[in-house]
N, C-alpha and C positions, 0 to 999 in steps of 0.2 A: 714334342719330343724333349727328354730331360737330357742336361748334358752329359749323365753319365753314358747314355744310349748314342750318346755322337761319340765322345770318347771311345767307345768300346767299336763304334765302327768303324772310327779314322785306324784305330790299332790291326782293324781286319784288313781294313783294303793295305797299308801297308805290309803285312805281311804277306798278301796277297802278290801284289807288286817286288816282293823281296824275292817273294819262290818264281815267279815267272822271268824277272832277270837273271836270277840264276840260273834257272833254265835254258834260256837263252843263252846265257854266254856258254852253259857248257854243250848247246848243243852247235856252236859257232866253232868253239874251240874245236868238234869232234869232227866236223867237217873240214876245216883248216888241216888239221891231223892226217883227214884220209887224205884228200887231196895233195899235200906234200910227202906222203907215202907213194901215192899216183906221180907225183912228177918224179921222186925220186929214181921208180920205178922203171917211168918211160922216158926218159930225159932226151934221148935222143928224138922223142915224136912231137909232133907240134900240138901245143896247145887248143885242150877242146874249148868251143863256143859253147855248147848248151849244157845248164848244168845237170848231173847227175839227178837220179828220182830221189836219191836219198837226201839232198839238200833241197829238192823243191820243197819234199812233205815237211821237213825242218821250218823252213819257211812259212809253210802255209799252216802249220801250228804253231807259230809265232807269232803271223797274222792273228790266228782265232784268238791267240792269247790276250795281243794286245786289245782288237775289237772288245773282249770281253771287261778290260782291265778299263778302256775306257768309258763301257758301258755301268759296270759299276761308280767309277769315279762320277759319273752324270748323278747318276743316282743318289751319291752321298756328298754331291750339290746341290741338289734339291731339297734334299733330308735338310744338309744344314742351313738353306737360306730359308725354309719353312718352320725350321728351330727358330730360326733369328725372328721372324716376323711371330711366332710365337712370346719370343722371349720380351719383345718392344712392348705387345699386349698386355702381356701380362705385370709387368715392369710398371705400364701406362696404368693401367688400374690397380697396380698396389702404390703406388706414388698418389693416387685419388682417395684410396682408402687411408693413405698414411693423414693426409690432409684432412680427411673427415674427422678422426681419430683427434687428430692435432687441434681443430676447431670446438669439438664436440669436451675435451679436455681443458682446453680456455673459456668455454661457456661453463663448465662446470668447477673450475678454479674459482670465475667469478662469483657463482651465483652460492658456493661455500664459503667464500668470503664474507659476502649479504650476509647469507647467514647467521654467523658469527657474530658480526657488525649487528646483529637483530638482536640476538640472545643474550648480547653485553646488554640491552635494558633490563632494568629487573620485570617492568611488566609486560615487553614478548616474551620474556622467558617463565614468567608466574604465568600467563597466559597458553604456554606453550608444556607447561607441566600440567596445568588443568585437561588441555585439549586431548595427553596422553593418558590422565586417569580418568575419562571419560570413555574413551577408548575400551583402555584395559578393563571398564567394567561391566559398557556393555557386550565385548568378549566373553564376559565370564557370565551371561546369559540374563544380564539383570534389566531395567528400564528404567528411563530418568521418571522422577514422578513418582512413580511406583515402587520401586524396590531402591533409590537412592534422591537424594534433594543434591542438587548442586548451589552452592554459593548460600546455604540456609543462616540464616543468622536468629538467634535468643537472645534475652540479656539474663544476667547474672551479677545481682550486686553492684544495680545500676548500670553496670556496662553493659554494650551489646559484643558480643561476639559470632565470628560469619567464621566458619569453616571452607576451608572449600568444598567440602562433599561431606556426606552423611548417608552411609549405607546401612539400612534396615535389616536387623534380624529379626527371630521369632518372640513375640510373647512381648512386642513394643519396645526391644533392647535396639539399642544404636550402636554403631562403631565412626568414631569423628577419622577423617585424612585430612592430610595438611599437605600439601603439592609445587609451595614454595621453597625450595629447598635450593640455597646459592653454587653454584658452576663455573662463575665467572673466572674463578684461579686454576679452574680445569680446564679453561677454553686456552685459557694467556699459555699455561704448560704445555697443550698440543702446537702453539703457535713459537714453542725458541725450539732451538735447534742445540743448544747449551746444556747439557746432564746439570749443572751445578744448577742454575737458575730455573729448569723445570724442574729440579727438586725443591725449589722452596719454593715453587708455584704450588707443587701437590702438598706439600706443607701447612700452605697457609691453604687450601683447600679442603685441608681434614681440618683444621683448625676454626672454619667457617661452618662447617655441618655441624661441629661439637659446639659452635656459640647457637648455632639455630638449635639444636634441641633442647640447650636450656630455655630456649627462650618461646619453646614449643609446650614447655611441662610447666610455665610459670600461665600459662594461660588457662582460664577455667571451664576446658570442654567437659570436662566429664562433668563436673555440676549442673552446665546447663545446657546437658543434651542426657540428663538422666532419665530411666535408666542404660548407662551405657558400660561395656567392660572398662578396667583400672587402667586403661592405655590409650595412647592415641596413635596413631598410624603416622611415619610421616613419609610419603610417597616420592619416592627417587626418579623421576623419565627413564633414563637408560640404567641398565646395569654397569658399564663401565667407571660411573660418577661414583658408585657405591665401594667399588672395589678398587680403586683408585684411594679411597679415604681410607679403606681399612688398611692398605698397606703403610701408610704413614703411623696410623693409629687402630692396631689390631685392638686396642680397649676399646672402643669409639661402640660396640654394641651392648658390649656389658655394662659399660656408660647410660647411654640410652635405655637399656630395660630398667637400670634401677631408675631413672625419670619417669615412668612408664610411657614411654615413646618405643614403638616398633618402627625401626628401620626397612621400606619393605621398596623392592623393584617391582616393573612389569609382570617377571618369574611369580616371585613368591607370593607378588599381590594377586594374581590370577589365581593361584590355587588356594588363596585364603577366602576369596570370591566362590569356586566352586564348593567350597567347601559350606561357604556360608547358602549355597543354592541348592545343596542336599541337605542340610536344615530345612530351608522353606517347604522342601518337597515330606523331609518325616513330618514338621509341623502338620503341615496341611492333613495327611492323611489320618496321624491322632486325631485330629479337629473331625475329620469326616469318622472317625471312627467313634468319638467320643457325639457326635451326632446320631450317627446307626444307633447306640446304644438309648440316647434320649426317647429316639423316634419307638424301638421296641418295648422299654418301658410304657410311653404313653399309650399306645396299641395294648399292651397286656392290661393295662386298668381298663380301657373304654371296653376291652375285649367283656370285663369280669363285670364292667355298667351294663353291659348288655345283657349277659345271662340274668342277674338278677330281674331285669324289667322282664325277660320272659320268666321267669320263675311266677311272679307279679301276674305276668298275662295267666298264664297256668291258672295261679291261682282263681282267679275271677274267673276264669272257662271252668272248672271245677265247681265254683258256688254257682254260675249258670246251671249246670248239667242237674245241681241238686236241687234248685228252683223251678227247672222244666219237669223233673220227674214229680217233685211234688205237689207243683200244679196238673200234671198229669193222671196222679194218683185220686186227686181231688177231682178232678172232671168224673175221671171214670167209675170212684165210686156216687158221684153226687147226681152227675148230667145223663153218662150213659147205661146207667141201670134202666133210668127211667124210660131211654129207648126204647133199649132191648124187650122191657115188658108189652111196653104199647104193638112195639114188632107180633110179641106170643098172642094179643087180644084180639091179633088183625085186625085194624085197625086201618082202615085205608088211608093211602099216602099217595105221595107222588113217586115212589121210588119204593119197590119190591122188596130192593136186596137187604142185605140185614143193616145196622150196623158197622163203624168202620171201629178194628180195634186199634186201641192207644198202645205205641212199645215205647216203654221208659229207653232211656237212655243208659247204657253198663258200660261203657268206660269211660279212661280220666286220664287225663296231660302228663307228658313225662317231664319232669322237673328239671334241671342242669346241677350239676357238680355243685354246692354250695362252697365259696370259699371262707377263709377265716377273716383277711381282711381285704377288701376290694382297694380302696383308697380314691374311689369315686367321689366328684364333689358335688351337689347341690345342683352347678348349671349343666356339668357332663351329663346328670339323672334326667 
């Protein structure tokens, strides 16, 4: 029960208890009233012993009043000591929960602290900006190995140089990131409590990203990760580090682009990433499509090698047909003349019947479409 449901009750039953004494007293007073009108009336008579019906029933709604008046008062002591053992309960476990809260708040104090205390190295934190563009790329649907080299190192002009990351486009192009990018004057500024001195923390903190991109654009990725575009990426962790610097130093990107260093976050690097993974997907399907095209050319040549060898079969089935007729013509008039006569001499045989006759053969092979240039070779034929 909440206490405004106990307040609202204490206000009833006193009201309660206000109308039944008033009642009371004016129904004491009304009787006092009659009864000193009665003695004034009978004064010379003696005093009655029983009282009147009209102050028993007085009485005996008085009685019900008060039974009633008590029986609520019961009631809204029980209301409020089953408030009270609510309220102890509930008390008892938000005092537990304050305590968890409060525990859960000092583990996490500390363990932001570490933190901190981790990230002041430059290599948890070089390590710690790798672990996030690693992340962020394969987010953006790529694969190490496959579509990016971590940690790839070339040399150039005798030196070697390692990237941190090298993500592949179409056609053998590269794009080099660089994930070093210093924080430390951004950690010290979240950590005073002083406007003056966390402004020349975030000071010398744009001042630190504008010394690392010179010193990003003096290095020779693009020579020795060619062919690659005129830029190098240099990969921010969070977005607040970034925006943090430009307020110091709103030049700090137009800075960087004429270096050609892109300033890029999680944000923008994902959607440079997607963007480069709908490349891969047009690439591929030119590829498969400049394939279809191969494959229908070479099918149209072996198409046009073939008809030719039938033309070729044609051919030689045609001089057959004219070598059987001609040896045909040659039997019949050479071989079976001479039959047919001995047949008219009668000429006894083993076999009565005539002669069998010879039928030349009268047609000839349909040829194929002759093209102009086939462009069949030698081993295709």
């Amino acid at each position: 029960m909440s206490t405004t449901t106990a307040v609202v009750l204490i206000l009833i039953v006193a009201a309660l208890a206000f109308a039944a004494g008033a009642f009371v007293g004016a129904a004491f007073y009304a009787v006092r009233s009659e009864r000193s009108e009665r003695t004034d009336q009978t004064a010379p008579r003696a005093p009655e012993l029983e009282p009147s019906p009209e102050t028993r029933a007085l009485e005996a709604q008085r009685q019900r009043e008060f039974d009633r008046l008590g029986h609520t008062m019961e009631q809204l002591s029980e209301q409020l000591r089953e408030m009270d053992e609510d309220r102890a309960v509930a008390y008892s476990a938000l005092a537990g929960q304050v305590q968890a809260v409060t525990r859960a708040s000092s583990r996490l104090g500390d363990r932001t602290d570490q933190l901190v205390a981790a990230l002041r190295s430059p290599n948890t934190r070089g390590r710690w900006g790798e672990m996030q563009l690693e992340r962020v790329v394969e987010l953006g649907g790529m694969t190490r190995y496959c579509d990016f080299d971590a940690q790839a190192s070339a040399w150039v002009d005798g030196q070697m140089v390692r990237p941190d990351m090298v993500i592949r486009l179409s056609r053998g192009r590269n794009i080099v990131v660089d994930a070093k990018v210093p924080f430390s004057a951004y950690l010290d500024a979240l950590g005073t409590e002083d406007p003056e001195e966390k402004q020349g923390y975030l000071r010398r903190h744009s001042h630190l990203v504008r010394s690392h991109v010179n010193t990003l654009a003096s290095k020779s990725y693009v020579e020795a990760f060619s062919p690659t575009p005129e830029f190098v990426v240099l990969f921010m962790p969070a977005d607040p580090f970034l925006d943090a610097a430009l307020e110091q130093d709103p030049e700090l990107l137009d800075f960087a682009f004429g270096r050609g260093v892109v300033l890029a976050t999680p944000t923008t690097l994902f959607a440079l990433l997607r963007t480069v993974g709908l490349g891969w997907q047009h690439e591929t399907v030119a590829e498969k499509a400049h394939e279809v095209q191969r494959l229908g050319a070479q099918l149209h040549t072996r198409l046009g090698t073939m008809a030719e060898h039938y033309n070729r079969l044609g051919n030689s089935l045609d001089k057959a047909v004219e070598a059987f007729n001609a040896t045909l013509g040659s039997m019949d008039s050479r071989v079976m003349v001479t039959a047919r006569r001995l047949k008219d001499l009668d000429v006894p045989g083993h076999s009565a019947t005539a002669p069998t006759t010879l039928n030349p053969v009268s047609s000839r092979t349909r040829s194929a479409v002759p093209r102009a240039d086939t462009g069949a070779t030698d081993e295709e034929k």
